[in-house]
NULUM-760517 format. One record per residue (C-alpha): x, y, z; residue in one letter. Coordinates in steps of 0.02 Angstrom, whole numbers, padded with zeros to 5 digits, always signed. Example, Ala and Ser with C-alpha at 12.3 -4.5 7.8 and 13.67 -1.06 7.14 Angstrom:
+00615-00225+00390a
+00684-00053+00357s
This chain:
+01333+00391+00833x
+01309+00342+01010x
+01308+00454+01181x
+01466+00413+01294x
+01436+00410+01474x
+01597+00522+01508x
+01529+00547+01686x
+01397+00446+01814x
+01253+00573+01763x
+01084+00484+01821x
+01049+00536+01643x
+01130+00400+01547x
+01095+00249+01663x
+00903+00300+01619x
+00932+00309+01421x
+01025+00127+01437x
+00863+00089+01537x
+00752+00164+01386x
+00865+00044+01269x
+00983+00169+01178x
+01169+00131+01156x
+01275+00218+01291x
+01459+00170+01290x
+01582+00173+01413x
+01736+00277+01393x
+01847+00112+01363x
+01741+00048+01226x
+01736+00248+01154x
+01931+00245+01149x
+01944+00091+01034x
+01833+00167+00913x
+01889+00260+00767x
+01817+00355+00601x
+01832+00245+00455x
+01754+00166+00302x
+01638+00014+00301x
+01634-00114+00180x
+01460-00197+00168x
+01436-00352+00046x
+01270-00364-00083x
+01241-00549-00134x
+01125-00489-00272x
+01022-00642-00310x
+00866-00591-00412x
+00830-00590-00585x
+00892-00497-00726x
+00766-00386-00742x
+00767-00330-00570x
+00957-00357-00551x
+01009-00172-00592x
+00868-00106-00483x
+00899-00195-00307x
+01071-00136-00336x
+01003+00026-00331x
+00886-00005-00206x
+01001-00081-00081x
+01141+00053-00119x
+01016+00172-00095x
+00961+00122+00099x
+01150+00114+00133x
+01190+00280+00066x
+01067+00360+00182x
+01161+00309+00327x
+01268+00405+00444x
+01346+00535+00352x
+01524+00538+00444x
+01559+00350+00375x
+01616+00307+00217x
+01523+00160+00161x
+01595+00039+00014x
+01485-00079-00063x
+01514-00241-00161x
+01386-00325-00260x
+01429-00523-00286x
+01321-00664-00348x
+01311-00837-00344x
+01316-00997-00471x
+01141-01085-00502x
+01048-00929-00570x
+01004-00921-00721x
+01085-00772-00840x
+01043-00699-00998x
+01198-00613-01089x
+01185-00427-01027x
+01170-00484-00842x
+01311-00583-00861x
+01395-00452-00959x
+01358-00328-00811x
+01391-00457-00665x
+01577-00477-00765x
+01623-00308-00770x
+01550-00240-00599x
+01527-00378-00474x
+01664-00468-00365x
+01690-00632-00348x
+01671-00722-00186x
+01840-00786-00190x
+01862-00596-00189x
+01752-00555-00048x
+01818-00679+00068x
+02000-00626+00021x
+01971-00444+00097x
+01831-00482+00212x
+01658-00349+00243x
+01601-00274+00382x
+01431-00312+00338x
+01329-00407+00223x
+01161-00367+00133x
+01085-00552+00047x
+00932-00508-00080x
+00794-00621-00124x
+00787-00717-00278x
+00644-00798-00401x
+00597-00986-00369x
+00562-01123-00506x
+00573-01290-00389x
+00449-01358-00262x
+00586-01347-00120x
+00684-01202-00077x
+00833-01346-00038x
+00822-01408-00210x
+00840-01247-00293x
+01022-01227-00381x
+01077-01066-00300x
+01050-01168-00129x
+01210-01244-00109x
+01317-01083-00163x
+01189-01004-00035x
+01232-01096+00085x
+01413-01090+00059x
+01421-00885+00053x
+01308-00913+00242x
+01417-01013+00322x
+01580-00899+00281x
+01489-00748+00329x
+01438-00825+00491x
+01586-00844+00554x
+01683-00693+00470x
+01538-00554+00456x
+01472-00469+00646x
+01296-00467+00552x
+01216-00556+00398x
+01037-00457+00347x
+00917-00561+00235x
+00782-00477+00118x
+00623-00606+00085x
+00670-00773+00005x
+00825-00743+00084x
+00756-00747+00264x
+00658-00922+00210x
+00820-01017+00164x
+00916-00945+00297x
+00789-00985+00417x
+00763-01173+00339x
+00963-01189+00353x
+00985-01144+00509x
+00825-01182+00611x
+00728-01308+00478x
+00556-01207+00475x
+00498-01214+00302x
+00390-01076+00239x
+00218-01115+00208x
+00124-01097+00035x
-00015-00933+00060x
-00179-00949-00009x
-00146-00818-00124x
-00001-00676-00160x
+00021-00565-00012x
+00058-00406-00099x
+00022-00222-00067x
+00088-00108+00088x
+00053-00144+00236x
+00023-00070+00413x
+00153-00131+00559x
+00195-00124+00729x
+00378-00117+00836x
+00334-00279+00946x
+00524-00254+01066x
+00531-00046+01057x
+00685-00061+01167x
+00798-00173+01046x
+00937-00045+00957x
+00863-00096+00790x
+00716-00004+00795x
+00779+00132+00936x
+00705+00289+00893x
+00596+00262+00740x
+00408+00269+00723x
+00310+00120+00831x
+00200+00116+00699x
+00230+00115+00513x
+00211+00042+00326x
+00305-00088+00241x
+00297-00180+00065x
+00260-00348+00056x
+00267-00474-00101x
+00278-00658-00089x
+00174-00809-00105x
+00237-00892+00069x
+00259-00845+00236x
+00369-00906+00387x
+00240-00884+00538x
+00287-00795+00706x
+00237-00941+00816x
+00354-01027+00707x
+00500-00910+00721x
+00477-00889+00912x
+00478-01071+00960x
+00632-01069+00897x
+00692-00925+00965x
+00713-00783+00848x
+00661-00627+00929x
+00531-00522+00827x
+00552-00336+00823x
+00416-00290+00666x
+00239-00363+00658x
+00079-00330+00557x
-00094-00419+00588x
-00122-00423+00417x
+00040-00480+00338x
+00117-00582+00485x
+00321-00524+00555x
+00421-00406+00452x
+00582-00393+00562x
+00674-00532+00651x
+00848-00578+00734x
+00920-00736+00765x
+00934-00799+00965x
+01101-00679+00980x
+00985-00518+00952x
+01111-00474+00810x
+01205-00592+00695x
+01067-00626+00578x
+00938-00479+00539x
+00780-00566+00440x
+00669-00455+00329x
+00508-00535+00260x
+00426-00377+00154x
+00538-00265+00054x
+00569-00098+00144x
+00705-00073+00003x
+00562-00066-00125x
+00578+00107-00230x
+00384+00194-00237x
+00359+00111-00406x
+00421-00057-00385x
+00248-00152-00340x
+00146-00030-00478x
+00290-00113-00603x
+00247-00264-00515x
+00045-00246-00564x
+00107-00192-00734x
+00202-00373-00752x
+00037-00465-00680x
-00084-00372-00800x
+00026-00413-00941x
+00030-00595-00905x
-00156-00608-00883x
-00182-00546-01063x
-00026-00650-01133x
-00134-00800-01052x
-00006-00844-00930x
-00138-00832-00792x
-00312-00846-00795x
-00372-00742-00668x
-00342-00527-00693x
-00247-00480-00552x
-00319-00390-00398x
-00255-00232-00346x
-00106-00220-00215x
-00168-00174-00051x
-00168-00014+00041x
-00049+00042-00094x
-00182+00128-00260x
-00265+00268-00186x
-00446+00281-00258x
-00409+00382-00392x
-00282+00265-00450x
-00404+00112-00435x
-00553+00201-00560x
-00397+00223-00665x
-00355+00035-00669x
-00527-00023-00664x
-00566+00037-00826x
-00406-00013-00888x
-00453-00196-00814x
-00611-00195-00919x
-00525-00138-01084x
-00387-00271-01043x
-00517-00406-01030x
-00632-00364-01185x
-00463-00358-01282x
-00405-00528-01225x
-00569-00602-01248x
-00593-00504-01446x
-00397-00560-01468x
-00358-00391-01500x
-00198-00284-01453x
-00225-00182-01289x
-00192+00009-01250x
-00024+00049-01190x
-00032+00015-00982x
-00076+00226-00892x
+00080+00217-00788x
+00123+00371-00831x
-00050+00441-00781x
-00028+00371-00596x
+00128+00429-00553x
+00069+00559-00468x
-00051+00467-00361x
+00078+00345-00281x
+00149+00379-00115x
+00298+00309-00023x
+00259+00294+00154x
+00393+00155+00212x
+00556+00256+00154x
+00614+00358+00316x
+00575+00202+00447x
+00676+00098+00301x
+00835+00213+00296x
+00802+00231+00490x
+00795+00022+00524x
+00984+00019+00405x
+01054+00170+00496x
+01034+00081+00652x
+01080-00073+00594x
+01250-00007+00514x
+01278+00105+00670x
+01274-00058+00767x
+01415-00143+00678x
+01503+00020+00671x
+01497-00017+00860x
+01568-00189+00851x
+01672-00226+00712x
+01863-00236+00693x
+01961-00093+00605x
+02046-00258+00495x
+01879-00304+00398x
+01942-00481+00372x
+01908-00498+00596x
+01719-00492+00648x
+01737-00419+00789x
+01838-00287+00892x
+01927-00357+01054x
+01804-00385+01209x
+01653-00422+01094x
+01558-00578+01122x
+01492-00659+00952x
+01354-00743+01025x
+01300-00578+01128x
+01384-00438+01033x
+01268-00299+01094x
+01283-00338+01266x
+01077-00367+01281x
């Protein structure tokens, strides 16, 4: 939790100078130790529906240790649901009608799989849309994971995302661009970060509209975002929720649809993500894959469990340390009633005071 400038020590006027939160006394006094209830709109597909609940719950759960945080998973109409997601979504989710009832402090809004040319014409994009506009006006701060940031950013700015030349997947090097911003107070300036996705919303692109970005990589274009307030709408583009598995799973799913014939070309490694040992592993797996295919015969079982070993997480601690901030913030801001955004004497359209 923040410092409080109890007295005019040259000390704290320098750390608000330095961009960490220092309250005042006043805004100290109408704070007070409680829970937090922070919203998941869980949009991706069943097979991945258990584990981005785990994900998600699992960046929040690292967070200050004094609060108690409470989270609600919800979905939306327009996905389509096999029997034991919507068995699971029945018995554990909330509805919206729910959610808007009691009202969250926060609210977390995954990605989601595509199948139309448009994001606009997808189904989920009206009950998208509808879930945005209540939280913009009832939730201090809205963060978006991936496909989330592109509709999101299409909705509210109209910048569609742009079709890559080929997947962007592997982990990637990045930069703090604004090392002042409370987002990214205090963690490392430089630092990894998943990435999967076939598009891309480009930084000149963001900027001219004037989102402020806080994350950057050369190689896989802006991470981190906010929208024009500095606060109300957090944008990831990579997936710093991703567990250290998630993107070998990921090759696992691509290699399997190359031999099914779903695709024609074998996939290439992530990057920056097998170290070298894992790669001589793969390769020869590649070549057995491919002589099976081409024979029609059944392939060996896929060596996950001989790679474990080799695959490192290094996006984790800047991860829990991005949502700590982030939650701290709103911890900051928010009203004690969760169903009211903000506490008295907040602005909305400047509510960290930057």
């Amino acid at each position: 939790m923040p410092l409080v400038a109890h007295t005019d020590l040259p000390t704290f006027q320098r750390l608000r100078e330095e961009g960490e939160e220092i309250l005042n006394p006043e805004r100290a006094r109408h704070q007070d130790i409680r829970e937090m209830h922070i919203g998941l709109l869980n949009m991706m597909p069943d097979a991945a529906l258990e584990a981005t609940e785990r994900q998600f719950f699992r960046l929040v759960g690292a967070c200050n240790q004094i609060t108690q945080f409470h989270v609600h998973p919800f979905t939306v109409d327009g996905l389509p649901r096999g029997p034991e997601a919507k068995a699971h979504i029945e018995r554990y989710y909330e509805s919206f009608e729910t959610i808007k009832r009691d009202g969250l402090d926060a609210l977390i809004v995954s990605g989601a799989n595509v199948t139309k040319p448009k994001l606009d014409q997808e189904d989920f994009w009206q009950p998208l849309t509808e879930v945005f506009l209540w939280a913009k006006q009832n939730v201090p701060s809205i963060l978006c994971s991936c496909l989330a940031t592109h509709a999101v950013i299409q909705f509210c700015y109209g910048i569609e995302r742009t079709r890559l030349p080929a997947k962007r997947w592997g982990v990637f090097p990045h930069k703090v661009m604004d090392r002042k911003h409370p987002l990214v107070s205090e963690i490392n300036t430089r630092f990894d970060v998943p990435h999967s996705r076939f598009n891309e919303i480009f930084r000149e692109d963001i900027e001219q509209k004037g989102l402020k970005v806080l994350v950057a990589s050369k190689e896989a274009g802006v991470h981190l975002a906010v929208s024009p307030d500095g606060f109300r709408i957090v944008f990831f583009q990579g997936h710093p929720e991703y567990d250290d598995i998630s993107l070998l799973k990921e090759y696992k799913r691509e290699v399997n649809r190359y031999y099914n014939g779903d695709i024609e070309d074998y996939p290439p490694f992530p990057e920056h993500y097998f170290s070298p040992k894992v790669q001589r592993i793969f390769s020869d797996y590649r070549d057995h894959v491919i002589a099976a295919r081409q024979d029609d015969k059944p392939i060996e079982p896929f060596p996950e469990a001989a790679v474990l070993d080799y695959i490192d997480n290094t996006w984790r601690d800047t991860a829990r340390a991005v949502f700590n901030n982030w939650l701290g913030k709103i911890y900051q801001i928010t009203d004690q009633d969760r169903r009211i955004p903000f506490m008295p004497g907040i602005d909305p359209s400047n509510p960290l005071g930057l």
